[in-house]
N, C-alpha and C positions, 0 to 999 in steps of 0.2 A: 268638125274638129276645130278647136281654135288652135291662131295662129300669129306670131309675131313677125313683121316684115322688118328688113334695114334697107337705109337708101345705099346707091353704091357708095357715097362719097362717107356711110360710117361702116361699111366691107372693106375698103380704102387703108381706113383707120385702125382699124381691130388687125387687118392684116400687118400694119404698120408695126403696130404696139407688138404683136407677137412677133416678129421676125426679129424686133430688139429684144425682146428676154431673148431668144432663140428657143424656146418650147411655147407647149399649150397646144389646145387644142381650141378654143375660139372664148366667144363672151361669155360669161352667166350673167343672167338676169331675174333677181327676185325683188319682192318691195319687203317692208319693213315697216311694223306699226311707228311714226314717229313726224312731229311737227306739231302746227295748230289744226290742220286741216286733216291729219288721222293717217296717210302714209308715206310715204319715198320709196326712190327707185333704189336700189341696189346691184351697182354693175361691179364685176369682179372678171377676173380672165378662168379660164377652165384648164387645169390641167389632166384635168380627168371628169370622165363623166359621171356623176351620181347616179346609181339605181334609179330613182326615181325622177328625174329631169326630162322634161319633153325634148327633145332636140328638133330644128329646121337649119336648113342650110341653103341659102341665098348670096348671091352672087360670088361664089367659090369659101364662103365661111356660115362654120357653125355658130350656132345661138343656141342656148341651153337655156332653159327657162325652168324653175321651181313650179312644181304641178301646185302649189298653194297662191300661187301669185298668178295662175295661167287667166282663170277669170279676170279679174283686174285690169290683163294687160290684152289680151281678147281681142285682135283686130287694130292693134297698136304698131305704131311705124316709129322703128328706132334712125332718127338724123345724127350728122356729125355735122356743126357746126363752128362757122369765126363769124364770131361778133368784135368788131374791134381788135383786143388783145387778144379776148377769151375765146377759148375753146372746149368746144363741150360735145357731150350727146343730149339731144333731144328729144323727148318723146311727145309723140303726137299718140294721144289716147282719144279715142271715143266716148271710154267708158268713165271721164274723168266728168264729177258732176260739181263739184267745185275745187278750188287752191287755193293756197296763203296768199298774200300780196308778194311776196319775194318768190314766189315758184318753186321754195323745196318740197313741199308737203301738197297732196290731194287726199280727195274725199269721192267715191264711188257709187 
């Protein structure tokens, strides 16, 4: 069965972000054809679960993932990063066989 991990410090985060809307039910995660390199991630909060969304749940939050993008992201580790100012999620993919120079967009 595939499977999406998050480190604690982006469970940390996700729990952050949710407790300021005050609802939701955790992340969603699908990609998007788009870039020079053919996809992006696409992270959203969940208010409700889709019929058809794999769900995992890792260090006390859900993750919802798009059964179209499960391949893709298959063995992928979602971070919560500070680089400097920024702050972001990261993914660390396996299954990523190239990216753009700026890091929006992979290729599988």
């Amino acid at each position: 069965m595939a499977h999406l991990s998050i480190t604690t410090t982006a469970a940390e985060q996700i729990r952050r972000v949710l407790d300021e809307r005050g609802h939701g039910l955790g992340l969603r995660v699908s990609v998007k054809p788009s870039g020079c390199s053919g996809y992006s991630y696409v992270l959203d909060f969940a208010d409700e679960a889709a019929g058809d969304d794999v769900s995992f749940k890792e260090h006390g939050v859900q993750v919802f993932v798009a059964p179209d993008a499960l391949t893709m992201l298959d063995g992928s580790e979602v971070d919560y990063v500070n680089e400097g100012l920024n702050r972001f999620f990261r993914f660390n993919n396996p299954n990523v066989k190239d990216q753009c120079g700026c890091g929006e967009s992979f290729s599988v």
